[in-house]
PDB file with SEQRES, HELIX, SHEET and CRYST1 records, atoms N, CA, C and O in Angstrom:
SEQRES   1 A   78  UNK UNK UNK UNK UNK UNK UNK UNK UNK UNK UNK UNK UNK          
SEQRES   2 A   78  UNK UNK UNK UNK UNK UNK UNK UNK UNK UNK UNK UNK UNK          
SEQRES   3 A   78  UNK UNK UNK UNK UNK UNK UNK UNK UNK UNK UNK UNK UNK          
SEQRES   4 A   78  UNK UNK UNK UNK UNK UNK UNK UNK UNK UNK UNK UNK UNK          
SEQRES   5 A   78  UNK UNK UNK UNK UNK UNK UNK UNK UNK UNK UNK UNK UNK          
SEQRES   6 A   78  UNK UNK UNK UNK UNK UNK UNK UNK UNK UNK UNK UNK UNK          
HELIX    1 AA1 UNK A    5  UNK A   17  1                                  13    
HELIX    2 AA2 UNK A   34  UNK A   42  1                                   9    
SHEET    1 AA1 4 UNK A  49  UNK A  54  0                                        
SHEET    2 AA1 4 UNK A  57  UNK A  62 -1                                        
SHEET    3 AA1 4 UNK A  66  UNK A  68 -1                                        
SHEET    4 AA1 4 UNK A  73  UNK A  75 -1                                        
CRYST1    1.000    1.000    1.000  90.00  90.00  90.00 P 1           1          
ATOM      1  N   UNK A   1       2.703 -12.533   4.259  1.00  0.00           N  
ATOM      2  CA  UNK A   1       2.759 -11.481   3.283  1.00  0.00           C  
ATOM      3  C   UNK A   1       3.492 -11.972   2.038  1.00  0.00           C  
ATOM      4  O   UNK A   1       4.053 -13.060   2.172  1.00  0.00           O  
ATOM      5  N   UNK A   2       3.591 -11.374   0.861  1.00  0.00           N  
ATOM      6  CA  UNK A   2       3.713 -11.401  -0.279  1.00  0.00           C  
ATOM      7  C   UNK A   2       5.011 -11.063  -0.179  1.00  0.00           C  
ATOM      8  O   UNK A   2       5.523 -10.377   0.706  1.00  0.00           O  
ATOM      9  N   UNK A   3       5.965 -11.982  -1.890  1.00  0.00           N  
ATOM     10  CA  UNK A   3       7.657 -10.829  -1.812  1.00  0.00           C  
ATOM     11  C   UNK A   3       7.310  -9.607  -2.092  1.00  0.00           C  
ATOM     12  O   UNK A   3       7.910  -8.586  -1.754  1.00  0.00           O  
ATOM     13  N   UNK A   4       5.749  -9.739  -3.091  1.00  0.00           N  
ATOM     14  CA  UNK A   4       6.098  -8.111  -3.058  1.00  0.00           C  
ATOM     15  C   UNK A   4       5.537  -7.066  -2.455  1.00  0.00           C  
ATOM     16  O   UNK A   4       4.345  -7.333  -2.305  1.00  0.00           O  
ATOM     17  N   UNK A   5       5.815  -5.898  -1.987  1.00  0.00           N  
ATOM     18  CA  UNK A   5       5.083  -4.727  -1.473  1.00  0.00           C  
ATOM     19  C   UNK A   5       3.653  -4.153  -1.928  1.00  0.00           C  
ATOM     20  O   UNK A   5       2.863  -3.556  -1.197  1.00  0.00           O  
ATOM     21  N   UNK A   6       3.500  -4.428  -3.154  1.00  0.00           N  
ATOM     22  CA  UNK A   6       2.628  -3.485  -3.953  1.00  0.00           C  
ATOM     23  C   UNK A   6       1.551  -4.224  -4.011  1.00  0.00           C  
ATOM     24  O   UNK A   6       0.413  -3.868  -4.316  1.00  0.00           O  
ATOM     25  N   UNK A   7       2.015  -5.483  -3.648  1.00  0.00           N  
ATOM     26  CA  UNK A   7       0.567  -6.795  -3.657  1.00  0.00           C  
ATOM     27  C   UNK A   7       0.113  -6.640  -1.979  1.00  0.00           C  
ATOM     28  O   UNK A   7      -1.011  -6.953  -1.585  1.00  0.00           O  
ATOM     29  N   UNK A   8       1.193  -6.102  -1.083  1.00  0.00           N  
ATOM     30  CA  UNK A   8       0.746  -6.032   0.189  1.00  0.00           C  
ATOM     31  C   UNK A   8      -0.200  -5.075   0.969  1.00  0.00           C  
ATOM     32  O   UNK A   8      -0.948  -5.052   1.946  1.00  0.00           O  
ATOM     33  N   UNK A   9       0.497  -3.939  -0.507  1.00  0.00           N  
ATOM     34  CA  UNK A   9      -0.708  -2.614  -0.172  1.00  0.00           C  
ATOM     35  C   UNK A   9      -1.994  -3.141  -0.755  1.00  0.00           C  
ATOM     36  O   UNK A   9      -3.008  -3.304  -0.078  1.00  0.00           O  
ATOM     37  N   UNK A  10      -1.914  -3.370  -1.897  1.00  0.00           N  
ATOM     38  CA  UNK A  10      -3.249  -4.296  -2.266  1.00  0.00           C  
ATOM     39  C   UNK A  10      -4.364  -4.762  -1.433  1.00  0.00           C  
ATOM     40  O   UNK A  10      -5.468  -4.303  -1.139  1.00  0.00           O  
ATOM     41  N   UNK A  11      -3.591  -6.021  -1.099  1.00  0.00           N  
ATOM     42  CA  UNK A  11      -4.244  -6.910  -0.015  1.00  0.00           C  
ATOM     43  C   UNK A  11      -4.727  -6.256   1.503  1.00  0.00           C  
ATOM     44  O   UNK A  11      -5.471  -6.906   2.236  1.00  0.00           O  
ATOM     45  N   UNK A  12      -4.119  -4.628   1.962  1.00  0.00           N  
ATOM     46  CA  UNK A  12      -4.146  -4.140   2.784  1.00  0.00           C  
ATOM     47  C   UNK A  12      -5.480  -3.260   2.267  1.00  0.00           C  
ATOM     48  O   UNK A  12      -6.561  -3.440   2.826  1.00  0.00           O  
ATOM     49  N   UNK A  13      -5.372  -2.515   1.414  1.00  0.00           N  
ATOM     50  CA  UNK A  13      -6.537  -1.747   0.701  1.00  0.00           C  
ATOM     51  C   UNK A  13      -7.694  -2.778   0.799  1.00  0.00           C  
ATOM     52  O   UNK A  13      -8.597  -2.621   1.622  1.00  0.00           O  
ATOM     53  N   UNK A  14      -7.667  -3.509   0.210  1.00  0.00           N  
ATOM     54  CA  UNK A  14      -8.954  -4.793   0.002  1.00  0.00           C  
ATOM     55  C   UNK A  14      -9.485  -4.825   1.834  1.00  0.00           C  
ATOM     56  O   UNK A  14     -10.492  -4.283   2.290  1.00  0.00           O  
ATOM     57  N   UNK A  15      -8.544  -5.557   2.529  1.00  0.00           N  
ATOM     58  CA  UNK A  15      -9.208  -5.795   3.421  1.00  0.00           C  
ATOM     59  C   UNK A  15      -9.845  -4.475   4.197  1.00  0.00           C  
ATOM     60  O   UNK A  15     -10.837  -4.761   4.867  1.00  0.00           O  
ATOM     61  N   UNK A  16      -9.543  -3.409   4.219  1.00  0.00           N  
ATOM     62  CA  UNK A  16      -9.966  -2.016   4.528  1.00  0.00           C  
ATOM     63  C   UNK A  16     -11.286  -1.605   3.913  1.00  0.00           C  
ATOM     64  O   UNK A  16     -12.157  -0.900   4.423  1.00  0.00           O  
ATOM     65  N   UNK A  17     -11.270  -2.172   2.731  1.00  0.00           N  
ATOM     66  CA  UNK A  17     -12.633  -2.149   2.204  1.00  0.00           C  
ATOM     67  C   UNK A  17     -13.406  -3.077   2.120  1.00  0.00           C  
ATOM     68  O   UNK A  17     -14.395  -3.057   1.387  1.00  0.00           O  
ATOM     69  N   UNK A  18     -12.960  -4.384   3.125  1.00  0.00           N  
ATOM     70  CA  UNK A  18     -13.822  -5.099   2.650  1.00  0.00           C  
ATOM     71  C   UNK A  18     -14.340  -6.275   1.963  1.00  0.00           C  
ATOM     72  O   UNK A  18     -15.323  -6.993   2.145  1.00  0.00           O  
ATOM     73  N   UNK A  19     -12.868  -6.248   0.660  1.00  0.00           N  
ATOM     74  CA  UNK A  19     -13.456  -6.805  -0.660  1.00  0.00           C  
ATOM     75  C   UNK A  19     -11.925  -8.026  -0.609  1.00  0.00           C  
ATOM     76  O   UNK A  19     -10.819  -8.016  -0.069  1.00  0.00           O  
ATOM     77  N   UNK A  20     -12.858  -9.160  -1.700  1.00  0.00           N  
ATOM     78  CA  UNK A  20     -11.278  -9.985  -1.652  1.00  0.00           C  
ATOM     79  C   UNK A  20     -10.058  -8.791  -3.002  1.00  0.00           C  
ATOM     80  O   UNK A  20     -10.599  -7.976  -3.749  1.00  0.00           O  
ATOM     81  N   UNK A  21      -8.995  -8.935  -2.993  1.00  0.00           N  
ATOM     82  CA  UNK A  21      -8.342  -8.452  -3.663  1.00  0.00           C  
ATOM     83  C   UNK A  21      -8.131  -8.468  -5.075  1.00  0.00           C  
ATOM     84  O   UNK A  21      -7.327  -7.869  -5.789  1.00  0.00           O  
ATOM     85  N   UNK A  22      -9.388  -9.609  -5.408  1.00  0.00           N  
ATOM     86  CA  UNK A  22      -9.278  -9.722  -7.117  1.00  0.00           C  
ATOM     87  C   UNK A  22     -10.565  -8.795  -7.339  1.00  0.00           C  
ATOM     88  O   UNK A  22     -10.964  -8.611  -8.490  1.00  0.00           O  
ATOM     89  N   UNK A  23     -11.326  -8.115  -6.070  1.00  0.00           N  
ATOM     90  CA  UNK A  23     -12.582  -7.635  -6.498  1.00  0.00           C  
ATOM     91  C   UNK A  23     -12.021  -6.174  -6.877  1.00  0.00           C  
ATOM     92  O   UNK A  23     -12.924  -5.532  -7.413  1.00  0.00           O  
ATOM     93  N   UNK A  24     -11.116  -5.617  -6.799  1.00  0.00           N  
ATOM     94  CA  UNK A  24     -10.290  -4.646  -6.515  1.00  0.00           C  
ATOM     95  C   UNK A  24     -10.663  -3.817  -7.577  1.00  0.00           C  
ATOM     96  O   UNK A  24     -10.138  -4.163  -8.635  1.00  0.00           O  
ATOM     97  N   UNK A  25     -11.538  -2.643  -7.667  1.00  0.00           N  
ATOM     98  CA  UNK A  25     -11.866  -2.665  -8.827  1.00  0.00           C  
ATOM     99  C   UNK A  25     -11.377  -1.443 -10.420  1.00  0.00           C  
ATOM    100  O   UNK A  25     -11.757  -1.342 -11.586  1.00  0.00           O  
ATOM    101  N   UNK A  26     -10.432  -0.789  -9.588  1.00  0.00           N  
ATOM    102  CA  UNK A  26      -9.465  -0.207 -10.700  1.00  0.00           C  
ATOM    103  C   UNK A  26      -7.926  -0.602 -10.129  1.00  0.00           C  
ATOM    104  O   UNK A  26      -7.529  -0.625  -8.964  1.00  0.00           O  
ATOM    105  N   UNK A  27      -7.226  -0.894 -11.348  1.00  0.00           N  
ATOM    106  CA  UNK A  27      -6.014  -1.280 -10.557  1.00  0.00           C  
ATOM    107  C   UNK A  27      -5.386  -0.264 -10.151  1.00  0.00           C  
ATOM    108  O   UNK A  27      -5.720   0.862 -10.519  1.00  0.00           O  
ATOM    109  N   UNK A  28      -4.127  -0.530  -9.127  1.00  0.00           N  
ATOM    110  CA  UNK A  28      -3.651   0.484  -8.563  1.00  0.00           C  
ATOM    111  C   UNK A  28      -2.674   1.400  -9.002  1.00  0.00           C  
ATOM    112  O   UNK A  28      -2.217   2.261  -8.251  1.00  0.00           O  
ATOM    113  N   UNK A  29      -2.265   1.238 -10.394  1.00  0.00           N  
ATOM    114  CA  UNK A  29      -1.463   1.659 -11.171  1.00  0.00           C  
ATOM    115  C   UNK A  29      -2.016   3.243 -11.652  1.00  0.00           C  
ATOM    116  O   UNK A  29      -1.432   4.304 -11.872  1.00  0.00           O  
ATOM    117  N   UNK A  30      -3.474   2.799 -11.690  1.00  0.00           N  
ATOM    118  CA  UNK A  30      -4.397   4.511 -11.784  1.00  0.00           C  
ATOM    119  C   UNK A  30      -3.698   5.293 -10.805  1.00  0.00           C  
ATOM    120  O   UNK A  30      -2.959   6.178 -11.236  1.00  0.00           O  
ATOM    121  N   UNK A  31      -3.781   5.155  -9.770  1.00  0.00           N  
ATOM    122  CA  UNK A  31      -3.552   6.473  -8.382  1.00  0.00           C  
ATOM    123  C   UNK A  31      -2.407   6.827  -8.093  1.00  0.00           C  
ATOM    124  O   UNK A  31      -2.140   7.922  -7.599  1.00  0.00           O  
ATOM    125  N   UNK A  32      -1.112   5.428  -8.526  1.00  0.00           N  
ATOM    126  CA  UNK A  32      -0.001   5.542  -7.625  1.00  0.00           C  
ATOM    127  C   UNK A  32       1.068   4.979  -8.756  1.00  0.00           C  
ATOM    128  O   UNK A  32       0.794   3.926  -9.332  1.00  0.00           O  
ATOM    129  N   UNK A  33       2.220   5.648  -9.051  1.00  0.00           N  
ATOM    130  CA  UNK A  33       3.017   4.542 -10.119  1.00  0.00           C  
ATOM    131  C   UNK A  33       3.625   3.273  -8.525  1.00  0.00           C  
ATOM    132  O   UNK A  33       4.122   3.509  -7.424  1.00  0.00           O  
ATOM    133  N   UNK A  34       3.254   2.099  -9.187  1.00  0.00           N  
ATOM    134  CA  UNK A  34       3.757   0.848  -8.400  1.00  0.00           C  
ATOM    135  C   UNK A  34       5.374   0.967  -8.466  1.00  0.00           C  
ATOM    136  O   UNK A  34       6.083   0.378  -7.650  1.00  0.00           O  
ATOM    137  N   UNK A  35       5.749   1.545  -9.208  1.00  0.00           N  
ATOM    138  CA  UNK A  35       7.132   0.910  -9.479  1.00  0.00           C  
ATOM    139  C   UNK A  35       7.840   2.040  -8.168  1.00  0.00           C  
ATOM    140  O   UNK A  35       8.915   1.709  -7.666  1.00  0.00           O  
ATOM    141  N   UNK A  36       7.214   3.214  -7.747  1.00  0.00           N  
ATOM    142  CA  UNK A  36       8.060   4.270  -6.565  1.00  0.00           C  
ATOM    143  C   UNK A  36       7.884   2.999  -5.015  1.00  0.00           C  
ATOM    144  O   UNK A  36       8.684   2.690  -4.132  1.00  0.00           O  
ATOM    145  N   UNK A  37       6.536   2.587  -5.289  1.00  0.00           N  
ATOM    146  CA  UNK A  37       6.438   1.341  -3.783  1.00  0.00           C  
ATOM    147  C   UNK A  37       7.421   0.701  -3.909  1.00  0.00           C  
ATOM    148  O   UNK A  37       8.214   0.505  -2.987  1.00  0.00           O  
ATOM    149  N   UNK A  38       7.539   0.292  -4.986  1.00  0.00           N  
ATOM    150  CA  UNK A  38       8.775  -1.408  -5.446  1.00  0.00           C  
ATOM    151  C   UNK A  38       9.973  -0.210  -4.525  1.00  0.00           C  
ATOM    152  O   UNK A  38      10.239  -0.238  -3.323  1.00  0.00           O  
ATOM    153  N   UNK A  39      10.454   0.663  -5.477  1.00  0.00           N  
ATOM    154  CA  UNK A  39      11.736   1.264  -5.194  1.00  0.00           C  
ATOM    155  C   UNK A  39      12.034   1.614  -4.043  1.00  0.00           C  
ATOM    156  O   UNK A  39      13.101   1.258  -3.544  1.00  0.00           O  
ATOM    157  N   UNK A  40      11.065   2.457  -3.325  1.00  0.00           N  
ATOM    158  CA  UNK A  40      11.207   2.881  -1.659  1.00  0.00           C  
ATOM    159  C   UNK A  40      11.145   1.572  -0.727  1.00  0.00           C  
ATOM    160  O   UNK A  40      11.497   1.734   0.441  1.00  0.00           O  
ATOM    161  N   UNK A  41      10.754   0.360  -1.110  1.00  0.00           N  
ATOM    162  CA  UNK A  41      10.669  -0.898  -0.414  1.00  0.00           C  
ATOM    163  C   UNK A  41      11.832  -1.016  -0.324  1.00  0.00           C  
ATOM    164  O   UNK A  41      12.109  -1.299   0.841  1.00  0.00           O  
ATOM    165  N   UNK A  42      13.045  -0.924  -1.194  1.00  0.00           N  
ATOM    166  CA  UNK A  42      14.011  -1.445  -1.622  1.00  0.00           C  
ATOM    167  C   UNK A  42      14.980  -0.625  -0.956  1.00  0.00           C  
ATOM    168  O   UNK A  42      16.012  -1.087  -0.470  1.00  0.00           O  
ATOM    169  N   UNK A  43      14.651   0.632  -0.926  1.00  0.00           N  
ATOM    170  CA  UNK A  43      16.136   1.071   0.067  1.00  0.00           C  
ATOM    171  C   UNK A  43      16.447   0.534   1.345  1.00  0.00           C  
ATOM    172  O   UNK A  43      15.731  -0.214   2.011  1.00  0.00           O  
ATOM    173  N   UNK A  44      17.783   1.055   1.690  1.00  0.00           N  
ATOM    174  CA  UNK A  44      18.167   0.359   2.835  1.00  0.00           C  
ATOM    175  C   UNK A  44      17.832   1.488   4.056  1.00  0.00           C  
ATOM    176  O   UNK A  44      18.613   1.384   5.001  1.00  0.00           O  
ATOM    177  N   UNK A  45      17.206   2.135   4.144  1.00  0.00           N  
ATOM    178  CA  UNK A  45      16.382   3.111   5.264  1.00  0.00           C  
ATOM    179  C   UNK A  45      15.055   2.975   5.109  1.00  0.00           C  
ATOM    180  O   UNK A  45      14.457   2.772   4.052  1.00  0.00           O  
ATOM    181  N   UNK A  46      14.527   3.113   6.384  1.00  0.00           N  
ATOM    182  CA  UNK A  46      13.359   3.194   6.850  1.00  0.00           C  
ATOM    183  C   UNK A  46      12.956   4.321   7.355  1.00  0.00           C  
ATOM    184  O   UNK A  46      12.345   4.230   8.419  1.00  0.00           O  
ATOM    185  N   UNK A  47      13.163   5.693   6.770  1.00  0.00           N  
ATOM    186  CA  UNK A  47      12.785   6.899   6.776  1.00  0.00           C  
ATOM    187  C   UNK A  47      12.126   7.128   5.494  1.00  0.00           C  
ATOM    188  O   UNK A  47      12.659   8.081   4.928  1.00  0.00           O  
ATOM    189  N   UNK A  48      11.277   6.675   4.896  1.00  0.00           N  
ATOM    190  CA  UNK A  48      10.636   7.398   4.051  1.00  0.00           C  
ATOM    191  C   UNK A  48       9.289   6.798   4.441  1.00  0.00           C  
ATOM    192  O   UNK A  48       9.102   5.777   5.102  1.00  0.00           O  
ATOM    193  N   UNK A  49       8.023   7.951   3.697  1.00  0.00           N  
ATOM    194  CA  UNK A  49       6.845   7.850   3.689  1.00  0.00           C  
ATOM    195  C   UNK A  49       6.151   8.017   2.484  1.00  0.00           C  
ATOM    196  O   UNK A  49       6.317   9.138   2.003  1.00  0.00           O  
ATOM    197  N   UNK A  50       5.320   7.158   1.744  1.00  0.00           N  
ATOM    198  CA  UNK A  50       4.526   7.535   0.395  1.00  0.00           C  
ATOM    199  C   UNK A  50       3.124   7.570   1.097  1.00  0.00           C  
ATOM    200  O   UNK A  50       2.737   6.814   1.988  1.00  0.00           O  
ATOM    201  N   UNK A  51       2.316   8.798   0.401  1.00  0.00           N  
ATOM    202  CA  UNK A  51       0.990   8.988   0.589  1.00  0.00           C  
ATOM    203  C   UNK A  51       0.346   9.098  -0.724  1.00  0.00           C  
ATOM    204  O   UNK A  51       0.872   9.733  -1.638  1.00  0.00           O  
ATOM    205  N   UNK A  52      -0.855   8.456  -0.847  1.00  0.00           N  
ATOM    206  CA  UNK A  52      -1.580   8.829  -2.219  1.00  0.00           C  
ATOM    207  C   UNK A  52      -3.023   8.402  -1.714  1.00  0.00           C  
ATOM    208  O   UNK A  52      -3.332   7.817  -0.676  1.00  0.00           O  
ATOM    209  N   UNK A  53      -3.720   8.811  -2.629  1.00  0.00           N  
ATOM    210  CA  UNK A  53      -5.373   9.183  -2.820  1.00  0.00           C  
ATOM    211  C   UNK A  53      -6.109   8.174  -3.319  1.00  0.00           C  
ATOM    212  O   UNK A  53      -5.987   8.133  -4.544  1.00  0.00           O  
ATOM    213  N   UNK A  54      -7.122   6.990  -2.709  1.00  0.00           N  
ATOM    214  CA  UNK A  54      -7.748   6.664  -3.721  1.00  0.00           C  
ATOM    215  C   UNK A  54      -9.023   7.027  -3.230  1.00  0.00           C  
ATOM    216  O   UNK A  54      -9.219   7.447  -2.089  1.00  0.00           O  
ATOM    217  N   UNK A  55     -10.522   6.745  -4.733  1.00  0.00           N  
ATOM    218  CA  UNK A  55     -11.645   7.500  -4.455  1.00  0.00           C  
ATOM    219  C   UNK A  55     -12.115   6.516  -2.988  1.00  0.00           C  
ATOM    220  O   UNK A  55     -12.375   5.329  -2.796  1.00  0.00           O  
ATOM    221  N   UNK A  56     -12.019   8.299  -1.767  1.00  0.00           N  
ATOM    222  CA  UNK A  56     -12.929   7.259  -0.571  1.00  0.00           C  
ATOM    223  C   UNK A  56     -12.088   6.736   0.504  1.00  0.00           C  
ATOM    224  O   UNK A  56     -12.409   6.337   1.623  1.00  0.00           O  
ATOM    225  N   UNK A  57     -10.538   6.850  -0.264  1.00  0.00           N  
ATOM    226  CA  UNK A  57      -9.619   6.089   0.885  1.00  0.00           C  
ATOM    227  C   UNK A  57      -8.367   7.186   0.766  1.00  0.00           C  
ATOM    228  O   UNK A  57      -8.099   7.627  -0.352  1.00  0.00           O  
ATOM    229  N   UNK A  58      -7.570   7.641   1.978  1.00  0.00           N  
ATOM    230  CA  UNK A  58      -6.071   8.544   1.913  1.00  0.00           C  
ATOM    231  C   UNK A  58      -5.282   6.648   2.380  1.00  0.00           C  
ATOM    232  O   UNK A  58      -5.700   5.734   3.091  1.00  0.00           O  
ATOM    233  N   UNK A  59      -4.216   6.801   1.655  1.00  0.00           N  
ATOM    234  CA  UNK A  59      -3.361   5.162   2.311  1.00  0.00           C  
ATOM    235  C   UNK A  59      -1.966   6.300   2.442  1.00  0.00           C  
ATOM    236  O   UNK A  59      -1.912   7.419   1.931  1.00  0.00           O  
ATOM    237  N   UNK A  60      -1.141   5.777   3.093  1.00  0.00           N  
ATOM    238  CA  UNK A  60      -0.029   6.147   3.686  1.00  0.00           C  
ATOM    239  C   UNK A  60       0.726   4.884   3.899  1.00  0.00           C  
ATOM    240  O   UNK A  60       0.391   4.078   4.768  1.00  0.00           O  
ATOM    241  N   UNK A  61       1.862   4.686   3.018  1.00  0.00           N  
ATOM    242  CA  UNK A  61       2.717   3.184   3.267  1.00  0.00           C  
ATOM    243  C   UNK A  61       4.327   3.801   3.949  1.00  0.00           C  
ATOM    244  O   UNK A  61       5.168   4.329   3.222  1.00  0.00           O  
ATOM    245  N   UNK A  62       4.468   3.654   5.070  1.00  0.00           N  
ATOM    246  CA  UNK A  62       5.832   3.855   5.443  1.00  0.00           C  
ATOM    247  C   UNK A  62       7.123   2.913   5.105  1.00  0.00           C  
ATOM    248  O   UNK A  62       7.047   1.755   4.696  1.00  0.00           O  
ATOM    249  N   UNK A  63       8.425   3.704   5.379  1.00  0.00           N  
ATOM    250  CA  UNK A  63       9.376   2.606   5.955  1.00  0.00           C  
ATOM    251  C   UNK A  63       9.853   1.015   6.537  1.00  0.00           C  
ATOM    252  O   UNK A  63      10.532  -0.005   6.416  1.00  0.00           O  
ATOM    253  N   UNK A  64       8.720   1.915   7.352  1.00  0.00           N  
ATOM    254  CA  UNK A  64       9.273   0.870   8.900  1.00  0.00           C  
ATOM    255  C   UNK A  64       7.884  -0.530   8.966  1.00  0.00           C  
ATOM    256  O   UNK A  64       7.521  -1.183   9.944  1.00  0.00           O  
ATOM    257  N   UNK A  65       7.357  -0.592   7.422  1.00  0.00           N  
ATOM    258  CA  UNK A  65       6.234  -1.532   7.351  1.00  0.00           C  
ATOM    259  C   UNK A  65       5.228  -1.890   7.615  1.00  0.00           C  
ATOM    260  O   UNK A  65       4.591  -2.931   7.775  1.00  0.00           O  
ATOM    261  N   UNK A  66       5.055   0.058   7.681  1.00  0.00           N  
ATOM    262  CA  UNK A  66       3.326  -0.132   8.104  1.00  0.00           C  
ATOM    263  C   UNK A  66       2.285   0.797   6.816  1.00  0.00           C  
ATOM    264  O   UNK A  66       2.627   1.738   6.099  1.00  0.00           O  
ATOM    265  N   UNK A  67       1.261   0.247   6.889  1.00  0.00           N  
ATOM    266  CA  UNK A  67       0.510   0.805   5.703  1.00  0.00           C  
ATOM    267  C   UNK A  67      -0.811   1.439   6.320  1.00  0.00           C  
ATOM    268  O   UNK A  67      -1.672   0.751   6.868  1.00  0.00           O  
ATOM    269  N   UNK A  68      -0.883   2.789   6.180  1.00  0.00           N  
ATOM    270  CA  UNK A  68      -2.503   3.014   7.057  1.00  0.00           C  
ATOM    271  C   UNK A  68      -3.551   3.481   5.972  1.00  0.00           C  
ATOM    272  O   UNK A  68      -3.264   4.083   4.938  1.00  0.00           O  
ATOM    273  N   UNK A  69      -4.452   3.212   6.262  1.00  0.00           N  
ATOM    274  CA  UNK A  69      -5.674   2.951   5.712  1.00  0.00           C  
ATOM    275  C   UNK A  69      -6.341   4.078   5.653  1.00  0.00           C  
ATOM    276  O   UNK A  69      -6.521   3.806   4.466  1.00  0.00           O  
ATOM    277  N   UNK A  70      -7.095   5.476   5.833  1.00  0.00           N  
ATOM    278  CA  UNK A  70      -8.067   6.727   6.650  1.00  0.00           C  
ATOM    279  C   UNK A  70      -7.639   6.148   7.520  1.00  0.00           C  
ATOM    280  O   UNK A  70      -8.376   5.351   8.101  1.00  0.00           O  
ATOM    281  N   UNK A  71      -6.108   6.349   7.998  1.00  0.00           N  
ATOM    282  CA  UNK A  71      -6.041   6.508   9.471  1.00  0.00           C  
ATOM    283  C   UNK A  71      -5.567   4.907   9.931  1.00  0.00           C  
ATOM    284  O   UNK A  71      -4.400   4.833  10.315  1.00  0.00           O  
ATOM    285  N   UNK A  72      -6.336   3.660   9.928  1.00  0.00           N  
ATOM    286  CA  UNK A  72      -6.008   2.917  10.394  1.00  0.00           C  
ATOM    287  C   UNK A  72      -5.007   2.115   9.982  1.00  0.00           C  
ATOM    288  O   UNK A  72      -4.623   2.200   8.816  1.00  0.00           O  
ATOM    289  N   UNK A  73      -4.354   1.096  10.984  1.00  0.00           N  
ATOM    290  CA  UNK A  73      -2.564   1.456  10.883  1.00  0.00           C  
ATOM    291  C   UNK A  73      -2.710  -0.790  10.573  1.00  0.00           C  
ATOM    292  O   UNK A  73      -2.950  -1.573  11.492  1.00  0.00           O  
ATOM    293  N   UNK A  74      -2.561  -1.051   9.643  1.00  0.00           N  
ATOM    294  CA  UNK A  74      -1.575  -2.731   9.387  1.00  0.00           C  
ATOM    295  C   UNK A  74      -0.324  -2.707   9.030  1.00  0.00           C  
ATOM    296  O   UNK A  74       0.328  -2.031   8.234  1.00  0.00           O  
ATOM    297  N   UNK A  75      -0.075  -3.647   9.825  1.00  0.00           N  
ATOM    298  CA  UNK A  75       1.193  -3.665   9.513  1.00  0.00           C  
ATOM    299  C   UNK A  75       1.717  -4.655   8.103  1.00  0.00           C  
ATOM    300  O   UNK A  75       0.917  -5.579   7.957  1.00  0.00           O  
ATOM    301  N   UNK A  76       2.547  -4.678   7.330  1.00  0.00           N  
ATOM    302  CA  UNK A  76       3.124  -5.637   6.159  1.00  0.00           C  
ATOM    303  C   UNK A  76       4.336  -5.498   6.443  1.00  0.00           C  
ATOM    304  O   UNK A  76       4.668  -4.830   7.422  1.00  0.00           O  
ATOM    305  N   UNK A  77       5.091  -6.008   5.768  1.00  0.00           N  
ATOM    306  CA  UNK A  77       6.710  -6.277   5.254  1.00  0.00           C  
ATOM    307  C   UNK A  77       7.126  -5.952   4.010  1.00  0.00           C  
ATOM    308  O   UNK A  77       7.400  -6.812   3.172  1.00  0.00           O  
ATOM    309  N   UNK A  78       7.242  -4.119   3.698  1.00  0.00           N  
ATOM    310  CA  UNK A  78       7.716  -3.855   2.591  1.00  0.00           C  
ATOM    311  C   UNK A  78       9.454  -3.451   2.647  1.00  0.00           C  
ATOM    312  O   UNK A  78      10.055  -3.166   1.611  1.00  0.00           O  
TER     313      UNK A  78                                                      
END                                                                             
């Protein structure tokens, strides 16, 4: 995985759909401000949960370093 989080949801989105991650085709800055991933990566608890919308996909990135997809669950290191 990546240092950073926001490249991990990325790379997690991509492979969920499919596509390599440069095919990616609106960036993710449309759906979600990147900079709340950066920040919630960064605390020192693993009780929080971000959910957001993209067209076709619900993603859900937790705490405890897992990112789910509609449902399906990879794990990263945010």
């Amino acid at each position: 995985m990546s240092d950073s989080p926001v490249v991990d949801v990325v790379e997690t989105i991509s492979d969920a759909k499919g596509i390599d991650p440069d095919e990616f085709e609106t960036p993710l800055q449309e759906y979600i401000d990147t900079e709340a991933i950066e920040l919630l990566a960064s605390h020192d608890t693993a009780s929080w949960t971000l959910s957001f919308e993209l067209p076709n996909h619900t993603v859900t990135v937790t705490g405890d370093g897992l990112v789910h997809v509609d449902g399906a669950r990879d794990e990263i290191r945010v």
